[in-house]
VMD Tcl script that draws the C-alpha trace (Angstrom):
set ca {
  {0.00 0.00 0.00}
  {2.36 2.48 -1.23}
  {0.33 6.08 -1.57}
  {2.63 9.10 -3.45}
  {0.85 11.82 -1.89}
  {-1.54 12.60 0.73}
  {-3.67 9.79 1.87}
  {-5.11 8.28 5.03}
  {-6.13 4.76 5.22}
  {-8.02 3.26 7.92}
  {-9.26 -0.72 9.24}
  {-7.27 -2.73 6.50}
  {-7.22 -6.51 6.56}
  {-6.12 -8.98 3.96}
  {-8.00 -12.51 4.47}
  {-6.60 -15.52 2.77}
  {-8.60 -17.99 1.13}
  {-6.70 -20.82 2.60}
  {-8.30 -23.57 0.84}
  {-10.46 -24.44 -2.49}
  {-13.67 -22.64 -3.81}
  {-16.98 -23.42 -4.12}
  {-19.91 -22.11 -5.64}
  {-22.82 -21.41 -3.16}
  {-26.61 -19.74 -3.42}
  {-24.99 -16.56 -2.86}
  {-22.50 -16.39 -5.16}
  {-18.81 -17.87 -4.64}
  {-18.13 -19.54 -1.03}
  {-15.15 -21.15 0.11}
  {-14.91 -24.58 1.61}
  {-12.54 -24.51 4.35}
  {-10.14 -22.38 6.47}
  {-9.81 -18.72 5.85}
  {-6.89 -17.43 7.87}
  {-6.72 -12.99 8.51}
  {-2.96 -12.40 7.76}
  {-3.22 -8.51 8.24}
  {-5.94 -7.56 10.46}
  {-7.70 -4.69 10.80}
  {-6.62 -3.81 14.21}
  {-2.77 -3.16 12.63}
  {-2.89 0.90 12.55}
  {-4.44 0.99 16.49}
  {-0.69 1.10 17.77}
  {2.86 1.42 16.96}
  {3.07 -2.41 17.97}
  {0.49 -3.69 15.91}
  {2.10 -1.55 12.62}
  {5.42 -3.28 13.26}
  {4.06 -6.37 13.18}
  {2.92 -6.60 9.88}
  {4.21 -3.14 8.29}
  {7.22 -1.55 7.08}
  {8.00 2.06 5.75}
  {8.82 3.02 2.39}
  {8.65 0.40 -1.10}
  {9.99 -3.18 -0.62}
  {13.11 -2.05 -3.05}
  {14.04 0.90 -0.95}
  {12.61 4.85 -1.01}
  {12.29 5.57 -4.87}
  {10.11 4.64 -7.85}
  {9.15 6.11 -10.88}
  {7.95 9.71 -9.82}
  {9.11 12.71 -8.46}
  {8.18 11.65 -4.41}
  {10.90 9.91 -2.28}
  {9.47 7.76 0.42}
  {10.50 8.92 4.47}
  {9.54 7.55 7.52}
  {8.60 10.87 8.55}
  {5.67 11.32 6.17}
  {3.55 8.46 7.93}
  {1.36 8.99 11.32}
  {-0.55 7.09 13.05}
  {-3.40 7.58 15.17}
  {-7.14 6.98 16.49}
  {-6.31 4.14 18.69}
  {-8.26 1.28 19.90}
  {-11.32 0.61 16.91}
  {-10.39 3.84 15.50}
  {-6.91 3.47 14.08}
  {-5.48 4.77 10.85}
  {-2.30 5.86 8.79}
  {-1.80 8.66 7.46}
  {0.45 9.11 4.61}
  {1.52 13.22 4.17}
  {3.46 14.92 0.42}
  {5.87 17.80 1.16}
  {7.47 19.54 -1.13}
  {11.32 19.48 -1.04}
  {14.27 21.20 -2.92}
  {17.87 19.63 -2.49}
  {17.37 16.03 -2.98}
  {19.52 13.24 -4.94}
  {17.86 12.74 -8.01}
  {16.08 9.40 -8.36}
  {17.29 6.60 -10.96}
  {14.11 4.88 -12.74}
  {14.68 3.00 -16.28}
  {18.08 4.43 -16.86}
  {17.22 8.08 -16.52}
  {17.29 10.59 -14.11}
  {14.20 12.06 -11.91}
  {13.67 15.17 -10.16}
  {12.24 14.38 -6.65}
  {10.20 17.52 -5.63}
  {8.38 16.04 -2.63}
  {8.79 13.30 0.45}
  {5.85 11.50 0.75}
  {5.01 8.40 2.61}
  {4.43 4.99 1.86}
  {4.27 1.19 3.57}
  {4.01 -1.96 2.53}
  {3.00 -5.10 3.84}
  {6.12 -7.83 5.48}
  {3.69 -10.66 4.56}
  {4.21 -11.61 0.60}
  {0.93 -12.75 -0.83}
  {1.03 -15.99 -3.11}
  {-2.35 -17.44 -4.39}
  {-2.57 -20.66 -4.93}
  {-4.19 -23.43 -6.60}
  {-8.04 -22.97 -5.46}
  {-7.37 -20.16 -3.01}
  {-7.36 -16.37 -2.55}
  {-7.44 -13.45 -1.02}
  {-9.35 -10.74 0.06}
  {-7.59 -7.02 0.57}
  {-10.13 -4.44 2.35}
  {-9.80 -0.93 3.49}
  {-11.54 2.50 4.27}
  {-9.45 5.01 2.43}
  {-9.56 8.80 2.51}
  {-7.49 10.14 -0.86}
  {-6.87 13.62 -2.68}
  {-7.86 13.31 -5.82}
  {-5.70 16.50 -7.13}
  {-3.82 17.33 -10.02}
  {0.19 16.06 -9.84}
  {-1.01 13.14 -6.95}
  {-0.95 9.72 -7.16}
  {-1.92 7.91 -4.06}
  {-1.68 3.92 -4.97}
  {-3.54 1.05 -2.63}
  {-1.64 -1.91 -5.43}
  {-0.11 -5.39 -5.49}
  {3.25 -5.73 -7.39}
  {5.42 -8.90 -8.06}
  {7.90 -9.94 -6.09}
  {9.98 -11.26 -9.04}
  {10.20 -9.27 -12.04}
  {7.10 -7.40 -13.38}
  {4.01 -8.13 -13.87}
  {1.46 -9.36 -12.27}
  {0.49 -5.77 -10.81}
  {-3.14 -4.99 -9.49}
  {-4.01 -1.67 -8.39}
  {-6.77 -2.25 -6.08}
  {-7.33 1.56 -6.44}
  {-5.71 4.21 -8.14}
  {-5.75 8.15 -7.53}
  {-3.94 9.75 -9.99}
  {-5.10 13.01 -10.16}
  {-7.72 13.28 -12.81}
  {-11.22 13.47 -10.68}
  {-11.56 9.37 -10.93}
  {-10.23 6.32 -9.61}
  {-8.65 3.58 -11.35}
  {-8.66 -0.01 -11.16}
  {-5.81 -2.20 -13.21}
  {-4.48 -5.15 -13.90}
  {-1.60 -5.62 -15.77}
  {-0.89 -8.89 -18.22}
  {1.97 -7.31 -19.79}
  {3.20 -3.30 -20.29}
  {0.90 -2.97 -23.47}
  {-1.98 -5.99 -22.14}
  {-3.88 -3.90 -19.52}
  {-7.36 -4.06 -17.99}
  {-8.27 -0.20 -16.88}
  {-11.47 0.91 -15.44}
  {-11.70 4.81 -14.64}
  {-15.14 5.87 -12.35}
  {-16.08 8.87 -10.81}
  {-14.87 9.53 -7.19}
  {-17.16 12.00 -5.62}
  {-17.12 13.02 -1.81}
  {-12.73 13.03 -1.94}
  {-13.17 14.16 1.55}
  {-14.81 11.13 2.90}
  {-13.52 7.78 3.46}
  {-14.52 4.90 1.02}
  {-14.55 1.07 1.34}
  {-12.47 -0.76 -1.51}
  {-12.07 -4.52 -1.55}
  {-10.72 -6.43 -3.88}
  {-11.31 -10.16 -4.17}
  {-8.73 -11.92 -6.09}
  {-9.19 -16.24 -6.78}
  {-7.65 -18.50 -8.58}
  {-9.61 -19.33 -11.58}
  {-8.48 -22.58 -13.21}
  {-4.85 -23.00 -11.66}
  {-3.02 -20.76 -13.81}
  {-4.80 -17.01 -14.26}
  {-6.77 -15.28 -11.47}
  {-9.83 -12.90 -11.37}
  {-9.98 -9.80 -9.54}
  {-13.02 -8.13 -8.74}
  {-13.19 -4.66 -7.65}
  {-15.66 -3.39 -4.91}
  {-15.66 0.41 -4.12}
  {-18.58 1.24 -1.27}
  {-20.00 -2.22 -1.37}
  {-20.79 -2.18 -5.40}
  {-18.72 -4.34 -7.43}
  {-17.31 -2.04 -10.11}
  {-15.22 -4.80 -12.15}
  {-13.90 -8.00 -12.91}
  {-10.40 -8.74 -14.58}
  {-8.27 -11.29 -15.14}
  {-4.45 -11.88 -14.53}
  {-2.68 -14.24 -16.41}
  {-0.38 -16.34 -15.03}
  {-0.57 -14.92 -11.51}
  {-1.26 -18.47 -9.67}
  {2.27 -19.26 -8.18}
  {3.73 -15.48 -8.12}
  {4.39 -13.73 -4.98}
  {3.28 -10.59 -5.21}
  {4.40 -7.59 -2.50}
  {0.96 -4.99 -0.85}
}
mol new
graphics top color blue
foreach p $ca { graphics top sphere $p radius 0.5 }
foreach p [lrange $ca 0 end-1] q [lrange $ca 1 end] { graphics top cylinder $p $q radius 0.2 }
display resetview
């Protein structure tokens, strides 16, 4: 969960789907164990975020904008039932440009970001569910990110939700750079936290599906190919 600019998150879990699917009356069930490997008390104390949270990307502080990742830009607070991160942009002059694809980047802001210590693998007839209450700006030149990434090489990559700046959010998955699944909607009421979930299963051992809830309404359904086996980093 790697926001580039301001952005407060709040209650995130990620359930795994520790066993194989069913179909039920109600839609898709699962038959078995389902095991909470982030839960959603993690951002009610410094404890509980060090448990299952580190700062910055997996790689290190930089990517492939103009925002370097510090410690510094993330806060907790709210406590017991109430906790949440917040994730803060500054602008900055002075910094060592950033390296991305063999060229050279400006950074022009320290923002915040974390990701998750737990890698997330989906296996054969399993799954996961990743679910959150986010508050994110929605203005020009920011890019918060709530987004799986692979752990070796690139992609798979779903972005669970995607702020970048143009009035909407954005949900992706990535098959290769040029093979992408995009939905764009609205995003009214920027000041008010939303509920995103994204349900990812294994669909016949080799690709996965991905659907995409914001505010309890599913908005899509996409497919990775592939993505059975990989690990992927939150």
């Amino acid at each position: 969960m790697w926001p580039k600019s301001d952005s407060v998150s709040r209650c995130f879990s990620a359930l795994l789907l520790a066993s194989s699917l069913s179909s039920s009356p109600g839609g898709l069930g699962v038959a078995g164990t389902k095991h909470v490997m982030i839960p959603s008390t993690s951002f009610e104390s410094q404890a509980n975020f060090d448990a299952d949270w580190n700062y910055n990307y997996p790689w290190g502080t930089d990517h492939n904008g103009a925002a370097r990742m510090a410690k510094g830009q993330v806060a907790l607070s709210g406590g017991a039932g109430a906790g949440t991160v917040t994730l803060t942009a500054r602008k900055v002059t002075g910094e060592k440009p950033a390296t991305h694809g063999g060229k050279q980047i400006t950074i022009k802001y320290l923002s915040g970001a974390v990701h998750a210590k737990e890698h997330f693998n989906v296996s054969r007839g399993g799954g996961y569910d990743f679910a959150g209450e986010f508050r994110a700006t929605t203005a020009r030149g920011t890019w918060p990110a709530f987004w799986l990434t692979a752990v070796n090489g690139w992609p798979p990559e779903v972005d669970m939700a995607e702020w970048k700046g143009s009035g909407k959010i954005s949900f992706n998955t990535f098959n290769t750079s040029s093979s992408v699944r995009a939905r764009d909607v609205a995003y009214s009421e920027a000041a008010s936290f939303h509920k995103i979930l994204c349900e990812i299963r294994d669909e016949n051992g080799r690709d996965v599906s991905a659907k995409f809830y914001m505010d309890d309404k599913l908005i899509d359904t996409q497919y990775g190919k592939g993505y059975v086996g990989q690990p992927l980093y939150l």
